[in-house]
DOROLO-167000 format. One record per residue (C-alpha): residue in three letters; chain; x, y, z. Coordinates in steps of 0.02 Angstrom, whole numbers, padded with zeros to 5 digits. Layout:
BEGIN
   r c   east  north     up
 ALA A      X      Y      Z
...
// end
This chain:
BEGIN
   r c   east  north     up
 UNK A  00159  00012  01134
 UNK A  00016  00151  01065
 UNK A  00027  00260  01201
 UNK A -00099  00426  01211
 UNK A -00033  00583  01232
 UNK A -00200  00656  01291
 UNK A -00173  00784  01439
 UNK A  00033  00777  01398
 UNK A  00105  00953  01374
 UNK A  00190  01018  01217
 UNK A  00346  00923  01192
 UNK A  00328  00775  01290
 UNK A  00374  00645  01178
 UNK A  00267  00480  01169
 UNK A  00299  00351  01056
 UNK A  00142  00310  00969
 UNK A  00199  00141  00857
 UNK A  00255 -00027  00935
 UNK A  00429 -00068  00968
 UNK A  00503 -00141  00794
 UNK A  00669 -00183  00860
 UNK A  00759 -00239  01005
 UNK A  00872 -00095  01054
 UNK A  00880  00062  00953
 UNK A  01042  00074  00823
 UNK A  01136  00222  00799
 UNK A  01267  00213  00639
 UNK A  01352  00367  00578
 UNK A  01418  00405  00403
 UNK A  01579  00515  00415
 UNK A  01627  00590  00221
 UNK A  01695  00707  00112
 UNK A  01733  00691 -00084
 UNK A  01922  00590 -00023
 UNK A  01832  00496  00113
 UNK A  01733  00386  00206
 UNK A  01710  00327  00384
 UNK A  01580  00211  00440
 UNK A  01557  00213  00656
 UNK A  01444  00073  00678
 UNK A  01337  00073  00846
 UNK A  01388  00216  00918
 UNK A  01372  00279  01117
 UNK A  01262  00417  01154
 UNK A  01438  00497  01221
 UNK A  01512  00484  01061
 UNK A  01384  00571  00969
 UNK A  01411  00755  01013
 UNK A  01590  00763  00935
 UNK A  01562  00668  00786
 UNK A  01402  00807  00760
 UNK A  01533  00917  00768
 UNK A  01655  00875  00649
 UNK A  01674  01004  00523
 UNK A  01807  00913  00412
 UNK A  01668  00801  00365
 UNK A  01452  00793  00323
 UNK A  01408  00676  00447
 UNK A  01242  00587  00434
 UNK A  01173  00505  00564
 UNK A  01062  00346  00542
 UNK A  00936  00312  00685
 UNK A  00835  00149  00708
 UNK A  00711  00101  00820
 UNK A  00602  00264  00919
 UNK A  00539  00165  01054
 UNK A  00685  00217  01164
 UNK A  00605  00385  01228
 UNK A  00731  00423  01347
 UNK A  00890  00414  01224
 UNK A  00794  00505  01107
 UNK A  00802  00645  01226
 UNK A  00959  00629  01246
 UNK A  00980  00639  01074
 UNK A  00866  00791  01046
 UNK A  00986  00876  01160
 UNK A  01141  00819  01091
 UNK A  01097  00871  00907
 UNK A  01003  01041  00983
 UNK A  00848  00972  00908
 UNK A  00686  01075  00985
 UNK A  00561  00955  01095
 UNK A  00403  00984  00972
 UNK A  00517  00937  00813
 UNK A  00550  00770  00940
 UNK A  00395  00744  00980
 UNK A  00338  00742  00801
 UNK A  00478  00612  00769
 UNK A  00407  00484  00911
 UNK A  00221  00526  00834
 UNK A  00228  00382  00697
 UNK A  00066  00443  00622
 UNK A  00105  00598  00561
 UNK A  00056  00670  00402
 UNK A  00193  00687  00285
 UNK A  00277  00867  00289
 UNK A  00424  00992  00256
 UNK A  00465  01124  00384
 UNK A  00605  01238  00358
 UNK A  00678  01302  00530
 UNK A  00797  01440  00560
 UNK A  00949  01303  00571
 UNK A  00885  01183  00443
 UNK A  00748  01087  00394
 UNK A  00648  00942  00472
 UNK A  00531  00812  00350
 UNK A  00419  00671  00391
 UNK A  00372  00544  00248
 UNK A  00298  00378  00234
 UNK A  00403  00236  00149
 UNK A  00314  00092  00077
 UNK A  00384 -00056 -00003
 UNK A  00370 -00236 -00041
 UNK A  00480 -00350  00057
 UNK A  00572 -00482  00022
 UNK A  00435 -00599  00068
 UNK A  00307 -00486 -00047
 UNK A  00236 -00415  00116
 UNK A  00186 -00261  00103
 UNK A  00274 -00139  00247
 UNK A  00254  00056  00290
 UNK A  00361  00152  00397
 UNK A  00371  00338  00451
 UNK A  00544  00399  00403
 UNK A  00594  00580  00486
 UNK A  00753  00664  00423
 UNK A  00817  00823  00524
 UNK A  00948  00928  00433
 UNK A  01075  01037  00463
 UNK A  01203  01124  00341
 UNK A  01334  01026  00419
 UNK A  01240  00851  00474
 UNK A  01080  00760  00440
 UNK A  00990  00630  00559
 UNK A  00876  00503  00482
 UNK A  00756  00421  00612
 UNK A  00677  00249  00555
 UNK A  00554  00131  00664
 UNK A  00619 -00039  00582
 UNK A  00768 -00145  00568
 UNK A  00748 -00151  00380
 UNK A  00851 -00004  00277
 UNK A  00769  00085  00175
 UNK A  00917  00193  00133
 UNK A  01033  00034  00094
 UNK A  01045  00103 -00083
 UNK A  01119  00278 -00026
 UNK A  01229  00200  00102
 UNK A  01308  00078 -00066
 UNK A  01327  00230 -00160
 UNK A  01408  00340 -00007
 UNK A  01545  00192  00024
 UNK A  01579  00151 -00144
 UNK A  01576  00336 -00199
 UNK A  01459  00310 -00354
 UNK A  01365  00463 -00413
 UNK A  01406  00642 -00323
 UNK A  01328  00640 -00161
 UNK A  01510  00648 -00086
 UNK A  01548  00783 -00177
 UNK A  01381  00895 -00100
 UNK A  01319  00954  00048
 UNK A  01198  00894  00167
 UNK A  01036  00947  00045
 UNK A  01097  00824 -00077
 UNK A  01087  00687  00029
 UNK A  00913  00759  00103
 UNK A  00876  00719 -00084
 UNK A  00957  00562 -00121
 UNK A  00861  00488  00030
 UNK A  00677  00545 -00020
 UNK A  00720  00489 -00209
 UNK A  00737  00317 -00131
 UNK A  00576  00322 -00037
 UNK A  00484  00381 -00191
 UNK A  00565  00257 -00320
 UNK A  00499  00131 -00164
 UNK A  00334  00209 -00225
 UNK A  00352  00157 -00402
 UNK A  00427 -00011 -00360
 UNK A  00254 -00038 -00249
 UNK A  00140  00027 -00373
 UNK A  00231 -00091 -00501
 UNK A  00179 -00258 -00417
 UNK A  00002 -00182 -00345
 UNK A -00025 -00171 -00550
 UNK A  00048 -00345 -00557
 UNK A -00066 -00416 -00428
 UNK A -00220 -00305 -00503
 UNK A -00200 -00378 -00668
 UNK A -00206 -00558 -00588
 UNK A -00369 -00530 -00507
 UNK A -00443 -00464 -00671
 UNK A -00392 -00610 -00737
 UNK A -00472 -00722 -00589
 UNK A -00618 -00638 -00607
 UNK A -00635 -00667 -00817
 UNK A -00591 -00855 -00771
 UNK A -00728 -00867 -00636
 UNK A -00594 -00897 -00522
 UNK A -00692 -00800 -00390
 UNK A -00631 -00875 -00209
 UNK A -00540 -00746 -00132
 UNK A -00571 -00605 -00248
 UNK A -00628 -00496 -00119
 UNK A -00496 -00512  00000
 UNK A -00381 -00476 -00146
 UNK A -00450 -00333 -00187
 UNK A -00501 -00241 -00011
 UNK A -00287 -00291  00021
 UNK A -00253 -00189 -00144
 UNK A -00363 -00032 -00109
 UNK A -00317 -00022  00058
 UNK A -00147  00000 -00001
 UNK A -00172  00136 -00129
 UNK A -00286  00214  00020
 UNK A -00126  00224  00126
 UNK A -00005  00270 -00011
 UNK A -00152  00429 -00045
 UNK A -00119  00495  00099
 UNK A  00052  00487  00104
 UNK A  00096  00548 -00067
 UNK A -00029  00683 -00081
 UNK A  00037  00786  00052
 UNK A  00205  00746  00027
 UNK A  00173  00840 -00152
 UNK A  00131  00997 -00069
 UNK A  00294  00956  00039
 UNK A  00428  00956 -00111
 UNK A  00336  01133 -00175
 UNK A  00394  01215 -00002
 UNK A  00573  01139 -00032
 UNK A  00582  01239 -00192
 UNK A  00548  01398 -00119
 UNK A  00670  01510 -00149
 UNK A  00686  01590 -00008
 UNK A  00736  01420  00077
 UNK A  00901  01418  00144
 UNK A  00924  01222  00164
 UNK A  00924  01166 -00006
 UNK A  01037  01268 -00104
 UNK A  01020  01317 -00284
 UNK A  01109  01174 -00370
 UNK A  00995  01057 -00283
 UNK A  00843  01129 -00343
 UNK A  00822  01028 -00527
 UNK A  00845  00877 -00407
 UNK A  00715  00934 -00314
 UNK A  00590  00979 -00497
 UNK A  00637  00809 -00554
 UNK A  00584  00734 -00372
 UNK A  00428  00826 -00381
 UNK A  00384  00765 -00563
 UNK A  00426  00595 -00505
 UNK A  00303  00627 -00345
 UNK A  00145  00698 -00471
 UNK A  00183  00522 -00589
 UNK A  00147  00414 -00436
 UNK A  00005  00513 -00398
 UNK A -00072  00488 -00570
 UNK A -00013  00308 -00568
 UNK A -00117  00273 -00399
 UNK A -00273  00373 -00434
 UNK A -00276  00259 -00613
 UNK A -00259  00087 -00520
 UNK A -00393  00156 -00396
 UNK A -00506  00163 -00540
 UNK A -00478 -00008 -00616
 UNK A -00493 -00083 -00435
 UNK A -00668  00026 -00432
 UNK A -00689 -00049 -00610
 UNK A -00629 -00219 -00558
 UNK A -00758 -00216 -00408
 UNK A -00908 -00201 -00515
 UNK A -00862 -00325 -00633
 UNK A -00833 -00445 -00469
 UNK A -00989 -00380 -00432
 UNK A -01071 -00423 -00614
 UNK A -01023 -00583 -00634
 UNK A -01072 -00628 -00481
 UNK A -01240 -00574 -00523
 UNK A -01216 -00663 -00698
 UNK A -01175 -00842 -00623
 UNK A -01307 -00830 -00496
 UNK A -01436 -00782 -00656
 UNK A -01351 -00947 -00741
 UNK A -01420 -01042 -00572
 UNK A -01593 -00969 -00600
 UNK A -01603 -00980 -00752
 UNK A -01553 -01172 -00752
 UNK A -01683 -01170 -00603
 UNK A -01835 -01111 -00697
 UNK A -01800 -01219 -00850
 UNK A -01815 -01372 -00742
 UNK A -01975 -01312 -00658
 UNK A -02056 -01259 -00847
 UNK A -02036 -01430 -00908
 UNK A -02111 -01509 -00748
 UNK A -02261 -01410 -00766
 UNK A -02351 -01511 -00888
 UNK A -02266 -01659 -00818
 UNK A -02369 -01634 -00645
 UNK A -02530 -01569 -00730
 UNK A -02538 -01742 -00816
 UNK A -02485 -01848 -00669
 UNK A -02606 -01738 -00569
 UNK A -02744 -01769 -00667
 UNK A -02713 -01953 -00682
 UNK A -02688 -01949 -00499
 UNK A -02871 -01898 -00472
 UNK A -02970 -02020 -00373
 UNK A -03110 -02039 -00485
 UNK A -03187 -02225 -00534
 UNK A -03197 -02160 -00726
 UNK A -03069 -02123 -00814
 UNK A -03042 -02230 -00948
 UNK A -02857 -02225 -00965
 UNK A -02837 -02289 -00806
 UNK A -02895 -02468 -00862
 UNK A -02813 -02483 -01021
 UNK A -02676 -02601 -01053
 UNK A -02563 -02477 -01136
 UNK A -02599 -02297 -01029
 UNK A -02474 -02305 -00921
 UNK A -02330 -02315 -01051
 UNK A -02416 -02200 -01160
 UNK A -02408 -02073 -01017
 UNK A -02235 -02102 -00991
 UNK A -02198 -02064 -01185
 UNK A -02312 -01914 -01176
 UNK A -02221 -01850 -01034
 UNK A -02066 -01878 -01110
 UNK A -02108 -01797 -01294
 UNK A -02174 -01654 -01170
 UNK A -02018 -01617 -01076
 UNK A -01870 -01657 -01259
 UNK A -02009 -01532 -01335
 UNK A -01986 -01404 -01215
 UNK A -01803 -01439 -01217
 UNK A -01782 -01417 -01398
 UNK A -01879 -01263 -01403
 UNK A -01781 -01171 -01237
 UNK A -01621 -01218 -01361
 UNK A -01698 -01142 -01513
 UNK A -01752 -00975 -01399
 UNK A -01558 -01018 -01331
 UNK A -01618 -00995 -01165
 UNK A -01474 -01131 -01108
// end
């Protein structure tokens, strides 16, 4: 459902993606260091009070943004302004970190392998608030299914922080989702070099165009998001506090090693593509090589037949008892000859 928002004013929101679910899911995460509560599909009603709890961080996990009218709704309920909406239906945004005067409001890519080895991307926006955060996600599939394990079974400290933590926990994921990708692109790289060495050659370019269009994607996705975690760090930044912010150094290390980690498959794939390329050229040099061989030894061959093809009444060969196997040993001598000197030259 692409729809263009040419001629729209400011604001409107458009969903620009097509619809990845049925009906979108709301889910909200109710804790504190003692507790949990888990409200599974919850009412549009319901929402505004559990925003408002302030015994608890409540995080609010959206899925599915082709629903434009209860994300309205929902851009009201959580006081959320129209152009920060807008940007949320937009699934083609360019990855980001805006600090607003009640919180914050990012944009990333995730990318991952699925369980079939597909490869899947997804815009993932995350509005936060000192005393809530709303994640928005096009597809059924979780990304965060890690953080929501670690929230219910209260491993690591993310009950025991604020709402910046969790704005942390949930990018870590989509950047070790990075790594994880990059892992089996290197996997599936290293296979086609292999292909390639073993003249297994079929599909080679298919293989490859699939592999560099993913670390084309993942480019532009990681690269801004770099600039991104800098503004996060900024001091003067009120939504991640201070005791987040060697999370946030470590998360931006992380971010730089999948940079370098992409930009160095790029080059083997660029690497990989001219050896394709070379033995190509190689195999078809083989063929003409083979080709030319076979024509230099029936050179002589068809100089003698020619000549013995003439239509002349004398020509004394033609008459004598033994000339026409002696022309057939000739030829043959000619042609092991030539043979046996291509091998010496090891021209074959």
């Amino acid at each position: 459902m692409k729809t263009s928002k040419k001629g729209l004013p400011p604001g409107t929101i458009v969903y620009t993606g097509d619809q990845k679910v049925e009906k979108t899911m709301i889910n909200v995460y109710l804790y504190s260091q003692e507790r949990i509560e888990v409200v599974k599909e919850v009412q549009l009603d319901d929402l505004d009070g559990l925003l408002k709890r302030e015994d608890c961080i409540s995080w609010v996990d959206i899925r599915g943004l082709h629903d434009i009218e209860l994300l309205q709704r929902i851009g009201k309920e959580a006081e959320i302004h129209p152009l920060i909406m807008e940007d949320i239906a937009d699934v083609h945004q360019r990855p980001k970190y805006e600090s607003l005067e009640n919180g914050a409001f990012l944009v990333l890519q995730a990318m991952y392998f699925n369980k079939h080895d597909l490869f899947r991307s997804e815009q993932v926006s995350m509005y936060v608030t000192p005393y809530y955060l709303i994640s928005f996600q096009e597809k059924k599939e979780d990304v965060f299914e890690t953080v929501k394990l670690r929230l219910i079974e209260n491993r690591g400290i993310i009950r025991q922080k604020a709402t910046d933590y969790l704005a942390y926990s949930l990018i870590d994921v989509i950047v070790d989702d990075y790594f994880e990708t990059l892992d089996k692109l290197e996997t599936r790289v290293f296979a086609i070099e292999q292909d390639i060495l073993d003249n297994k050659t079929d599909d080679i370019k298919e293989r490859l165009h699939a592999a560099r269009a993913i670390l084309v994607k993942m480019s532009k996705s990681v690269l801004p998001w770099r600039d991104a975690v800098l503004k996060t760090m900024k001091l003067d930044d009120l939504t991640f506090g201070e005791s987040v912010l060697p999370y946030l150094r470590d998360l931006y290390d992380h971010t730089v090693q999948v940079i370098d980690r992409q930009e160095t498959l790029r080059d083997i794939i660029n690497g990989l593509r001219d050896l394709y390329h070379s033995e190509l050229n190689l195999a078809m040099n083989k063929i003409m090589q083979v080709l030319t061989i076979i024509s230099t030894i029936f050179i002589p061959l068809t100089f003698l037949v020619g000549v013995y093809g003439m239509n002349f009444e004398n020509i004394p060969e033609l008459k004598w008892k033994f000339g026409y196997p002696l022309v057939w040993v000739v030829m043959v001598m000619m042609a092991l000859l030539l043979l046996k000197w291509f091998k010496r030259k090891k021209w074959f």
